[in-house]
C-alpha positions as CSV (number, residue, x, y, z in Angstrom):
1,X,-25.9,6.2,-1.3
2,X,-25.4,3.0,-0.8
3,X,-26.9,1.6,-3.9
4,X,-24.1,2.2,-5.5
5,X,-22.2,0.1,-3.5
6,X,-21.4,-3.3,-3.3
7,X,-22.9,-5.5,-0.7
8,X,-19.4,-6.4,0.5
9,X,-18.7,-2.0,0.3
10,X,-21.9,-1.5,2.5
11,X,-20.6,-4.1,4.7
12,X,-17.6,-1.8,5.2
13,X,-19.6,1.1,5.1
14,X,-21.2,0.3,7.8
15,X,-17.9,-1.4,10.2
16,X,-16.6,2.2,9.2
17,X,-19.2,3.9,10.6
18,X,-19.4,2.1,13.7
19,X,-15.5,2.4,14.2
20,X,-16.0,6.2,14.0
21,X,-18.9,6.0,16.4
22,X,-16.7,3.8,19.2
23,X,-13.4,6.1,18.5
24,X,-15.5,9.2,19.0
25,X,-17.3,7.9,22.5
26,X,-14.2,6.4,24.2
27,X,-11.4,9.1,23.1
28,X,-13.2,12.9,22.4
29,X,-10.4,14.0,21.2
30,X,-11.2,12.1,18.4
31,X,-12.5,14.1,16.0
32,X,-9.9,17.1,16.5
33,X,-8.6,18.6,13.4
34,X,-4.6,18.0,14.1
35,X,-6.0,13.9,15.1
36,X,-7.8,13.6,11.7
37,X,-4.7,15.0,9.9
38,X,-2.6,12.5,12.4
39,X,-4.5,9.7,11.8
40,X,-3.7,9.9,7.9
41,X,-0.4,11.2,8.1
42,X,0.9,8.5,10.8
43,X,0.2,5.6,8.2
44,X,0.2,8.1,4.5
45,X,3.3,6.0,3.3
46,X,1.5,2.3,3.5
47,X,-1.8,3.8,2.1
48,X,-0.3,5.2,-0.9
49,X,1.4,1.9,-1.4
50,X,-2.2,0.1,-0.8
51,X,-3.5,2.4,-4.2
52,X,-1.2,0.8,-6.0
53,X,-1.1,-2.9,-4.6
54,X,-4.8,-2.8,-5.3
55,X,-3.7,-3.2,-9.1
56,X,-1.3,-5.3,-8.4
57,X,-3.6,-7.8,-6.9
58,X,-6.7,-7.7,-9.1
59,X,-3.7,-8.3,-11.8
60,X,-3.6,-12.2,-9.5
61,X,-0.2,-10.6,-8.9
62,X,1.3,-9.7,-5.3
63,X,4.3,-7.6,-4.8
64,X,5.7,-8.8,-1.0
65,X,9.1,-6.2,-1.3
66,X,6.8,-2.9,-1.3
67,X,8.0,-2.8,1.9
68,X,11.7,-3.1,1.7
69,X,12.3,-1.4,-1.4
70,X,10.6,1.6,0.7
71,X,13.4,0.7,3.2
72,X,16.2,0.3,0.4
73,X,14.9,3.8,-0.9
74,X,15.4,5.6,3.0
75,X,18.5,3.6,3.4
76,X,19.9,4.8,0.1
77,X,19.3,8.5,0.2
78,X,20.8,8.6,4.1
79,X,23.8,6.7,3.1
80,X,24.2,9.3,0.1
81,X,23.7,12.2,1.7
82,X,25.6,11.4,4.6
83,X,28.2,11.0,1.6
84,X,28.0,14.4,0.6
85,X,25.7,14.0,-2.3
86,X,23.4,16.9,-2.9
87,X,19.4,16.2,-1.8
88,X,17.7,16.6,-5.1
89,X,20.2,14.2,-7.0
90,X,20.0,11.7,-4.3
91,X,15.9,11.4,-4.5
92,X,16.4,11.2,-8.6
93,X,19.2,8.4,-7.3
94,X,17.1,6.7,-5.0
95,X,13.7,6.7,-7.4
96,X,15.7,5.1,-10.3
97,X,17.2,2.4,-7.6
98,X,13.1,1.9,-7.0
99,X,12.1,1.3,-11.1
100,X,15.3,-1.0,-11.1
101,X,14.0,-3.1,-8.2
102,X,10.7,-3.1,-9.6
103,X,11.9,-4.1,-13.3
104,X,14.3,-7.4,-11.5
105,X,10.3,-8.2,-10.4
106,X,8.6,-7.4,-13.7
107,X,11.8,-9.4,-15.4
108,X,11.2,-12.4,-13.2
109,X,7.8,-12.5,-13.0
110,X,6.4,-11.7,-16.7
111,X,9.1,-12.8,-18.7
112,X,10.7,-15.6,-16.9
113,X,7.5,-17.0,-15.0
114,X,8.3,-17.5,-11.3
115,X,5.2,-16.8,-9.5
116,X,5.5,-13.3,-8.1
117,X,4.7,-14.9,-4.6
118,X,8.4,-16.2,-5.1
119,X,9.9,-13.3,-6.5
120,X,8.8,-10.6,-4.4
121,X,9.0,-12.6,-1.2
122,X,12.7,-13.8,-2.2
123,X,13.3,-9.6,-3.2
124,X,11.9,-8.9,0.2
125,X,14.6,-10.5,1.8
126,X,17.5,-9.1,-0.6
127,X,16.1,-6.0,-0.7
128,X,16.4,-5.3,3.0
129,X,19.7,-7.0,3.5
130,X,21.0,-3.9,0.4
131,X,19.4,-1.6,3.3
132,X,21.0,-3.0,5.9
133,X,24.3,-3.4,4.1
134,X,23.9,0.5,3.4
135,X,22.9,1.6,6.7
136,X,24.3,-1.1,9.0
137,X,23.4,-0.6,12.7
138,X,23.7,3.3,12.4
139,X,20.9,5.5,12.3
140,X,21.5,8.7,9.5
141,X,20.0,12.2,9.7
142,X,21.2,15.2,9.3
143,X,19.3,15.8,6.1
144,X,18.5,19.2,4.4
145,X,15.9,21.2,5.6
146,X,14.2,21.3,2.9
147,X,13.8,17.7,2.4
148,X,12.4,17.5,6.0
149,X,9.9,19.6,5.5
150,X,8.0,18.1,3.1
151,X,7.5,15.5,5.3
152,X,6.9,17.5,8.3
153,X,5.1,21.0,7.2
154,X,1.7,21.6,5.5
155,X,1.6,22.0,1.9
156,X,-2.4,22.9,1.7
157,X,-2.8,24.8,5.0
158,X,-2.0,22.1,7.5
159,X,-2.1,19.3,5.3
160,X,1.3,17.9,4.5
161,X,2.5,17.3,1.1
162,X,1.7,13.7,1.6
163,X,-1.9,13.3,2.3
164,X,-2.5,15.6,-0.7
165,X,-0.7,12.7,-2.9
166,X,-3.0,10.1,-1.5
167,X,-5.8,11.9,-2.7
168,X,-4.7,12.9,-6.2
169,X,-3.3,9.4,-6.7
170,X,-6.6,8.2,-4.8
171,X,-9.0,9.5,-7.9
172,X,-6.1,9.1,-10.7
173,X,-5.7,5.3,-9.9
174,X,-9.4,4.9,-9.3
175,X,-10.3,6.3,-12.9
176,X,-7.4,3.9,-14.4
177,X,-8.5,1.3,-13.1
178,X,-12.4,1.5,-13.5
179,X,-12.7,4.2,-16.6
180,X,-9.5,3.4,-19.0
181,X,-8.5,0.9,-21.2
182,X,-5.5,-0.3,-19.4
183,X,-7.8,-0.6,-16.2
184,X,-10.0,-2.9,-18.4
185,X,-6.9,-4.5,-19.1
186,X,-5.9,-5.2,-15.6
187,X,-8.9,-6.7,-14.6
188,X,-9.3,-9.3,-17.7
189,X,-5.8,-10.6,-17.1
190,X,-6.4,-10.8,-13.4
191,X,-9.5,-13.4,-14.4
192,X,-8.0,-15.4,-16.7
193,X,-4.5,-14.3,-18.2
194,X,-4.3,-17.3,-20.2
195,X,-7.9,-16.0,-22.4
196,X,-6.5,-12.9,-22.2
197,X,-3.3,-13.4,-24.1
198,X,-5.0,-15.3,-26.6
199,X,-7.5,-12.5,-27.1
200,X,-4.8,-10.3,-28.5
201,X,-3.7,-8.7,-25.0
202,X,0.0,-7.8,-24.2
203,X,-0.2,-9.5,-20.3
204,X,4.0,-9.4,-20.1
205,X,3.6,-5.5,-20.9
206,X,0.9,-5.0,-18.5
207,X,2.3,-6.9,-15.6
208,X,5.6,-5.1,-16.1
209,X,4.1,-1.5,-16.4
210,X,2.5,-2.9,-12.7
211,X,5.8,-4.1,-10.8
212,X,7.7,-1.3,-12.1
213,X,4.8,1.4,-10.8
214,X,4.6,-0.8,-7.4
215,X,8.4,-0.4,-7.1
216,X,8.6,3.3,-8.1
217,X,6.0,4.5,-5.6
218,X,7.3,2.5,-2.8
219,X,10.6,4.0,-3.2
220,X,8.9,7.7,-3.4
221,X,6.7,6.3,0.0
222,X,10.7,5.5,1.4
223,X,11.5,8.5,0.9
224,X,8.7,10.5,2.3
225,X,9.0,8.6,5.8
226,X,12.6,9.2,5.7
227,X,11.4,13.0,5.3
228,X,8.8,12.4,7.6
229,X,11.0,11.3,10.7
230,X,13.9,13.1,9.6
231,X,16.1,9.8,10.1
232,X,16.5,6.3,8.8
233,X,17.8,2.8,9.9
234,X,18.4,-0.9,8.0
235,X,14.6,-1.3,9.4
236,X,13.2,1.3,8.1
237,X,9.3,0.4,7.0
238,X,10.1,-2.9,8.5
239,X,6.8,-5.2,8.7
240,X,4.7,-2.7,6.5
241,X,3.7,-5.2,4.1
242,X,0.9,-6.6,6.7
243,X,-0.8,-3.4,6.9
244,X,-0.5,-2.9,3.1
245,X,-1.6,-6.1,1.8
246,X,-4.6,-6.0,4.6
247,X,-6.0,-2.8,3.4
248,X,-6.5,-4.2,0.1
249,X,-7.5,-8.0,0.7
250,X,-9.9,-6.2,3.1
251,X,-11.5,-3.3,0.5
252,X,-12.9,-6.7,-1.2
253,X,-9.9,-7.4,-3.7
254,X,-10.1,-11.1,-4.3
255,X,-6.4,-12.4,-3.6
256,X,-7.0,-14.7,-6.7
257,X,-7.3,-11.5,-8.9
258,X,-10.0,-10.3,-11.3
259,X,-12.3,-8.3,-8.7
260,X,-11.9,-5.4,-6.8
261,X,-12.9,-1.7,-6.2
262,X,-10.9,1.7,-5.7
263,X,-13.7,2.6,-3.6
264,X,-13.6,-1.0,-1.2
265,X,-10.1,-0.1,-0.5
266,X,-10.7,3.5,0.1
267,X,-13.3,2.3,2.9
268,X,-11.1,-0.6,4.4
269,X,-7.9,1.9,4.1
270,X,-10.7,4.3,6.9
271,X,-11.8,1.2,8.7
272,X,-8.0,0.6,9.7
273,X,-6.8,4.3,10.1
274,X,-9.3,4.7,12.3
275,X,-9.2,1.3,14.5
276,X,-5.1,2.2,14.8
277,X,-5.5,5.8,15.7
278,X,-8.3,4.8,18.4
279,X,-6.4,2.6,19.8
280,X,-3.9,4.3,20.6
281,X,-5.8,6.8,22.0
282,X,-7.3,4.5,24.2
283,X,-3.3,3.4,24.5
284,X,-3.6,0.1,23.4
285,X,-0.1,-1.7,22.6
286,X,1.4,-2.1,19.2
287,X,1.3,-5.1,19.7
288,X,-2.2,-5.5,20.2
289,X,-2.8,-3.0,17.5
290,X,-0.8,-5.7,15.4
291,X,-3.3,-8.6,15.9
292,X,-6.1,-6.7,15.5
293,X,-4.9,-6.1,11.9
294,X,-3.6,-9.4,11.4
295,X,-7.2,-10.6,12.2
296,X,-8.3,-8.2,9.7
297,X,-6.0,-10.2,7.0
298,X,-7.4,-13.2,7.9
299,X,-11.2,-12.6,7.8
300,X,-10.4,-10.5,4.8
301,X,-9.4,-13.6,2.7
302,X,-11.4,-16.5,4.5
303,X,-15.4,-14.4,4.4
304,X,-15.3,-14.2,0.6
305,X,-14.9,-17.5,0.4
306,X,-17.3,-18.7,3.3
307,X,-19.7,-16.5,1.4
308,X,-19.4,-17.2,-1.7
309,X,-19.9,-21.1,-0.6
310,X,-22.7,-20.1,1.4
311,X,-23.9,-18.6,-1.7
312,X,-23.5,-21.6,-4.1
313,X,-24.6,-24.1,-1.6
314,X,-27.8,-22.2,-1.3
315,X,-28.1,-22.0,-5.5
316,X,-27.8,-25.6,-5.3
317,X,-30.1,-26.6,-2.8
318,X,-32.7,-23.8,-4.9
């Protein structure tokens, strides 16, 4: 099996398994049907997101507002309902809020030039304060039944609506981005976009067609946790950016773009499922929980590198 797998995917392969192993010795409860389903379905909105990041990234691109326009998209359809406004116009409300958030990105990134690190991050910040502005310091329920239950009821059997999304978006993502022409795209831009618009290659298309799918999915993800909790606040998906943008970094995505796997991300998004759902099992704080990941960022980003020097040193001294 794992010759098909990168060194670096083996790598994870194998923290995976060992994660499993510890999560199944110190908490038995572990490996319970309703804990497996729990341990996707407590995080399914940042790991959707992560699918689509993973794009976004080996594109050299970062999108830091996934995040708050998630929050925006909660914010909105509580502050609309609340208003009065039927359920099913405001998700078609809040969605086309989302591809408007993500084409101000797309605009400002492909077209003008600002470095999406400076957009998004800047967009991060606005797009929250819309949420708060929205919402305030009030917390809004009271939504239809319906909506809540696609959140909160199985779809398949016991398996809600939203972990049967990850999947399908799991294998359609992976085949655009590793058996399609677009995916091809993706990945030559992410090298070098300069040689890539000077082969012929549309890059301001591309990188818009990215933001605006980033944006739209984040503000579907908004709306499934609003479903999900049946509530939202102004910090609504506050923070989730760290988890997101860890997943991917740590599923071997190179943060300077160009490199990456569907399947590397697939294994990291296990690796930290699993760490946060043993954990709190073994009832480990949040904020513990919280460095543990943000030590995953950081090794995620600094071992390519120490290995890839390793690596040259040792062509070198060869």
């Amino acid at each position: 099996m794992t010759r098909f797998l990168t060194p670096w995917e083996t790598g994870l392969l194998a923290v995976f398994l060992a994660t499993l192993a510890l999560n199944t010795a110190f908490a038995p409860e572990f490996l319970t049907v309703q804990n497996q389903i729990n341990l996707f379905q407590l995080s399914i909105e940042k790991i959707i997101v992560a699918l689509v990041m993973t794009l976004v990234i080996i594109n050299a691109e970062i999108d830091l507002s996934v995040a708050s326009i998630m929050g925006l998209s909660a914010a909105l359809f509580g502050y609309l309902v609340n208003a009065g406004t039927p359920g099913g116009l405001a998700i078609l409300i809040c969605l086309t809020a989302g591809l408007a958030a993500g084409l101000v990105n797309a605009t400002l990134v492909a077209r003008v030039g600002i470095p999406s690190l400076v957009v998004t991050l800047a967009m991060l910040i606005g797009f929250r304060g819309l949420a708060r502005v929205l919402v305030k310091d009030n917390s809004l329920g009271g939504f239809p039944t319906w909506f809540t239950d696609l959140g909160q009821k199985g779809l398949i059997g016991p398996i809600p609506l939203a972990i049967v999304l990850f999947f399908v978006l799991l294998i359609l993502l992976g085949m655009t981005l590793h058996r399609s022409g677009f995916g091809r795209q993706v990945i030559v831009i992410g090298t070098n976009a300069e040689v890539a618009r000077f082969s012929g290659l549309n890059v301001a298309r591309i990188k818009t067609v990215l933001f605006l799918l980033s944006a739209l999915v984040s503000a579907l993800c908004g709306l499934l946790y609003a479903a999900r909790l049946g509530s939202v606040r102004g910090d609504t998906a506050l923070g989730f950016e760290l988890d997101i943008i860890t997943m991917v970094l740590l599923g071997g995505v190179s943060i300077f773009g160009g490199k990456g796997s569907m399947t590397g991300v697939f294994l990291s998004i296990l690796i930290v499922l699993n760490l946060r759902n043993g954990m709190g099992l073994m009832n480990l704080t949040g904020h513990i929980q919280t460095g543990v990941i943000g030590t995953l960022l950081i090794a995620s980003v600094l071992l390519p590198n120490l290995l890839s020097d390793f690596k040259s040193r040792r062509r070198k001294e060869a």
